[in-house]
C-alpha positions as CSV (number, residue, x, y, z in Angstrom):
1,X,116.5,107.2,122.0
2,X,117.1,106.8,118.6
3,X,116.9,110.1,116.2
4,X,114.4,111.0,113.2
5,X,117.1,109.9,110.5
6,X,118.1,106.6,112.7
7,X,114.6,105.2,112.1
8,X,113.5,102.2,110.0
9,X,109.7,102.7,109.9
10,X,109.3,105.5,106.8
11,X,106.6,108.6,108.0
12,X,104.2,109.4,105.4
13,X,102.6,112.7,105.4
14,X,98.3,112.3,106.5
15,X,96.5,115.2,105.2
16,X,95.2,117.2,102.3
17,X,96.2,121.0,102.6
18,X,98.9,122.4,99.4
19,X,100.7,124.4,101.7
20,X,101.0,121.6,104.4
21,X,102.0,119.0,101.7
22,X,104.7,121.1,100.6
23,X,106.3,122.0,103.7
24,X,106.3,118.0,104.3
25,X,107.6,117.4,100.9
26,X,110.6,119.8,101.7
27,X,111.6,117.3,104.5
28,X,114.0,114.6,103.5
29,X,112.6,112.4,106.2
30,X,109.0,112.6,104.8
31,X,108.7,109.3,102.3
32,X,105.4,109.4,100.8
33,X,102.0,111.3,101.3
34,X,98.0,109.7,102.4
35,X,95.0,111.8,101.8
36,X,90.9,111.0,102.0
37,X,88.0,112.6,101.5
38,X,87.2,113.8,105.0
39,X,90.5,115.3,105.0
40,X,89.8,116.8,101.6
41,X,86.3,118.1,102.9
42,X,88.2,119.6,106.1
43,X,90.2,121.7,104.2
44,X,87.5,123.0,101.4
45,X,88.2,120.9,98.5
46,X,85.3,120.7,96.2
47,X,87.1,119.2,92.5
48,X,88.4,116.0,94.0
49,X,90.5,115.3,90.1
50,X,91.2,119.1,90.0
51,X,93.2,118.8,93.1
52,X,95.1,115.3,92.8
53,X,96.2,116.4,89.2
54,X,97.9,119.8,91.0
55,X,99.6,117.8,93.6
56,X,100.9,115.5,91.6
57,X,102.9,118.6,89.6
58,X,104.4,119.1,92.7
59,X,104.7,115.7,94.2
60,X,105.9,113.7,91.4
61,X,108.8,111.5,92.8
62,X,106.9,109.9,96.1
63,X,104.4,107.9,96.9
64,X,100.6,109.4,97.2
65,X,97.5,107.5,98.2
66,X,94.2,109.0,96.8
67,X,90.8,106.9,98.0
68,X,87.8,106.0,96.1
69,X,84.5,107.2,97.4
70,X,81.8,105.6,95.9
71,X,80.1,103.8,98.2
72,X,78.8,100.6,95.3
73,X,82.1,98.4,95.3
74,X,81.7,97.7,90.9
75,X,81.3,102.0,90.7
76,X,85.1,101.7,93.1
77,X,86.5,99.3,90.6
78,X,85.6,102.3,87.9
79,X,87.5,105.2,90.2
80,X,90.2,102.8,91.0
81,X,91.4,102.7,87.7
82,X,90.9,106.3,86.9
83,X,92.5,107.0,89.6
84,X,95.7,104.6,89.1
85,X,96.3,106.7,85.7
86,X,96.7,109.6,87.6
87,X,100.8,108.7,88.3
88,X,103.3,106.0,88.5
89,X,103.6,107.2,92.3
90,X,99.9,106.7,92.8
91,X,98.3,104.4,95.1
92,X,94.4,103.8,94.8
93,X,92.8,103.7,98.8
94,X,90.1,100.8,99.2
95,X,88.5,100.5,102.2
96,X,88.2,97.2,103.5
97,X,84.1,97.2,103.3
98,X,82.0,99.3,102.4
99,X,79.1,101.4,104.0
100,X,76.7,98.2,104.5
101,X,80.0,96.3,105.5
102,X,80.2,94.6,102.3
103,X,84.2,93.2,102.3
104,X,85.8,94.3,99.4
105,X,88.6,91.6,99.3
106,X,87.1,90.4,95.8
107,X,87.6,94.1,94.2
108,X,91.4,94.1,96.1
109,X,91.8,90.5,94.0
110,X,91.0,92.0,90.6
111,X,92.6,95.4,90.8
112,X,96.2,94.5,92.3
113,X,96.2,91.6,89.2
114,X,95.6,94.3,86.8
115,X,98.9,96.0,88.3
116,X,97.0,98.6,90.4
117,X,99.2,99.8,93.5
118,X,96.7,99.8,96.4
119,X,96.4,100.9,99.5
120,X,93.7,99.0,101.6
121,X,92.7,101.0,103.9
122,X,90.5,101.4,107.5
123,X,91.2,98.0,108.5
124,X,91.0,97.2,112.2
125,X,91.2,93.3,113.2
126,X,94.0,90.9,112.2
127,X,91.2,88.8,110.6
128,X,90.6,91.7,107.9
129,X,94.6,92.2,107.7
130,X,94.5,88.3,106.8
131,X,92.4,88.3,104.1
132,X,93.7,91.5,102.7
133,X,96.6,90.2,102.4
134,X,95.4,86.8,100.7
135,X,93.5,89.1,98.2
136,X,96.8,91.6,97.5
137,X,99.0,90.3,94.2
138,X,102.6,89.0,95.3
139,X,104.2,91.3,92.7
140,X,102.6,94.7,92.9
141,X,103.5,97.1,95.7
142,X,100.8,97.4,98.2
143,X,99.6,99.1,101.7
144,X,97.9,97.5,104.8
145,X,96.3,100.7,106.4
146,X,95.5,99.8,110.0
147,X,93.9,102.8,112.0
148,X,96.3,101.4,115.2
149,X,94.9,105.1,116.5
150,X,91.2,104.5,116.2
151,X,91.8,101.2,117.8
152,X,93.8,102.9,120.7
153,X,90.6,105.1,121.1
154,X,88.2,102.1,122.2
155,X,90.8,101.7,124.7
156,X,92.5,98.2,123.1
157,X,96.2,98.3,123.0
158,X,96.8,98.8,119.5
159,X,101.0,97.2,119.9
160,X,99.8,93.8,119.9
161,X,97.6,93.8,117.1
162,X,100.0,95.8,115.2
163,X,102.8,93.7,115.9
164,X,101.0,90.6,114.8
165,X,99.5,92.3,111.4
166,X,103.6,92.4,110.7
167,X,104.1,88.9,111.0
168,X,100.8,88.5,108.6
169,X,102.5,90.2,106.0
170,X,105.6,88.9,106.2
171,X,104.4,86.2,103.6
172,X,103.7,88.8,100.9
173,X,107.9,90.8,100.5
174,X,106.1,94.3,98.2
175,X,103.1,94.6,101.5
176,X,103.8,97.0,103.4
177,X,102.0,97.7,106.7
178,X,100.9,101.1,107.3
179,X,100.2,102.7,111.3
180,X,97.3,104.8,110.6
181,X,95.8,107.5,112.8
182,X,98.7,107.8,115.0
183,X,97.6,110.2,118.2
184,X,101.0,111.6,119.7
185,X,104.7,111.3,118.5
186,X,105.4,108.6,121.0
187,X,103.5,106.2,118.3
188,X,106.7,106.9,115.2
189,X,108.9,105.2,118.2
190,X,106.5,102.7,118.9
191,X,105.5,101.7,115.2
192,X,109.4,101.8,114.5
193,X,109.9,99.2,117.5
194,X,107.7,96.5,116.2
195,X,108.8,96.8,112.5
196,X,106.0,98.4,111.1
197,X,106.9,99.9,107.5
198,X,105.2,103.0,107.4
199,X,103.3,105.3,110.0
200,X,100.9,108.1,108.6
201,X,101.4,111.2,110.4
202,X,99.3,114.8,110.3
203,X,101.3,118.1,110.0
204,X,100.4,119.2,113.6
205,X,101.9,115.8,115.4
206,X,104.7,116.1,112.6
207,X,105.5,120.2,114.0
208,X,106.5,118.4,117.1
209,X,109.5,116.3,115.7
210,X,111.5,119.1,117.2
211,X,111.0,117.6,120.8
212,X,112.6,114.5,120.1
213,X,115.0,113.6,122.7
214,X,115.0,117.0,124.3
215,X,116.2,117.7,128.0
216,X,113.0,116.9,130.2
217,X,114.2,119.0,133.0
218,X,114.3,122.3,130.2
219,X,110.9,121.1,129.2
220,X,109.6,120.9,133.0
221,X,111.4,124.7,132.8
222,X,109.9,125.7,129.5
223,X,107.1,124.4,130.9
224,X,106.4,126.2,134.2
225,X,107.4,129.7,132.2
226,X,104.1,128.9,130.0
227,X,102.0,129.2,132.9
228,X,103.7,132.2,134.2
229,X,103.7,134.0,131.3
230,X,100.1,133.4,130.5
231,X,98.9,134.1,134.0
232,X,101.1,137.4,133.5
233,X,99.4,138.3,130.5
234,X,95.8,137.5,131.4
235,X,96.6,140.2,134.7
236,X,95.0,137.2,136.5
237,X,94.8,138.7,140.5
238,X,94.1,137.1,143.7
């Protein structure tokens, strides 16, 4: 099994919590940082600029994706650009559609050739990776968010799909394809296998990195003292 630092795919920090953030950025082996509104929502933010602007004091040097969230695709184009002042380390999130499934491959077209670093994001069928990638420009760094989690959750085996989304943007050298969603550890080793670029991961699969190759009889050990000790505690009696 191959170690943290012998990995190709690069793990990008998923979430939206200072504290959190900066623990990540602390790790050598974090590589950028993902945020998103529900995330943002989850953890209380209410000044969407307020907070970007403060992170980016203290995240200056890797890359961050921040989303849109208007739901009108010409009101995205406005945020977009707003939001691509915001830091030379800044991607701008676009979801694929919008809210009444509108694509929004046009919008992708006319951002990335005004020199807007995107990250296209919530995509989940090679068709949508296909024309993403057709609408991305060939000389300004881009992300291919596929939620290979969400996908795994309507019981599809995301591997295939994910595998073949590499070979999609293999015609465009600054895409980069991003695992999104990831729902256990297992998937860094699996997105690594493939060639995927980058895998966005939260904080509380990230606290588990420690695991990583460790002795499966001490776990089956570590393991069995858990129950003890909680049964002991809990003065369960028979």
């Amino acid at each position: 099994m191959k170690s943290i630092d012998e990995l190709s795919v690069k793990i990008f920090a998923d979430g939206a919590d200072k504290t959190g953030m900066l623990e990540m950025y602390s790790q050598p082996y974090i590589k950028g940082f993902t945020t998103n509104p529900t995330l943002m929502r989850k953890v209380g933010i209410v000044d969407y600029r307020a907070f970007a602007k403060e992170i980016l004091t203290v995240i200056p040097d890797r890359p961050i994706s921040f989303e849109v969230f208007s739901d009108d695709v010409a009101d995205m184009e406005r945020q977009a650009m707003q939001i691509a002042d915001w830091g030379a380390n800044v991607y701008v999130k676009i979801p694929v559609t919008n809210t009444s499934r509108e694509p929004t491959y046009d919008l992708v077209h006319r951002l990335a050739r005004n020199k807007v670093k995107l990250n296209v994001t919530a995509l989940m069928t090679l068709t949508q990776v296909r024309d993403v990638v057709a609408a991305l420009a060939p000389d300004v760094p881009s992300y291919v968010s596929v939620f290979a989690g969400r996908i795994a959750d309507t019981g599809r085996d995301p591997l295939p799909m994910m595998a073949a989304a590499v070979e999609l943007l293999k015609v465009n050298s600054l895409a980069e394809l991003i695992w999104a969603s990831p729902r256990e550890l297992l998937n860094i080793f699996q997105a690594d296998a493939i060639g995927c670029h980058v895998i966005t991961v939260t904080n509380d699969i990230l606290k588990k990195l420690s695991l990583v190759g460790f002795d499966l009889d001490d776990y089956s050990l570590e393991t069995v003292k858990m129950f003890y000790n909680d049964a002991r505690a809990a003065a369960f009696r028979l």
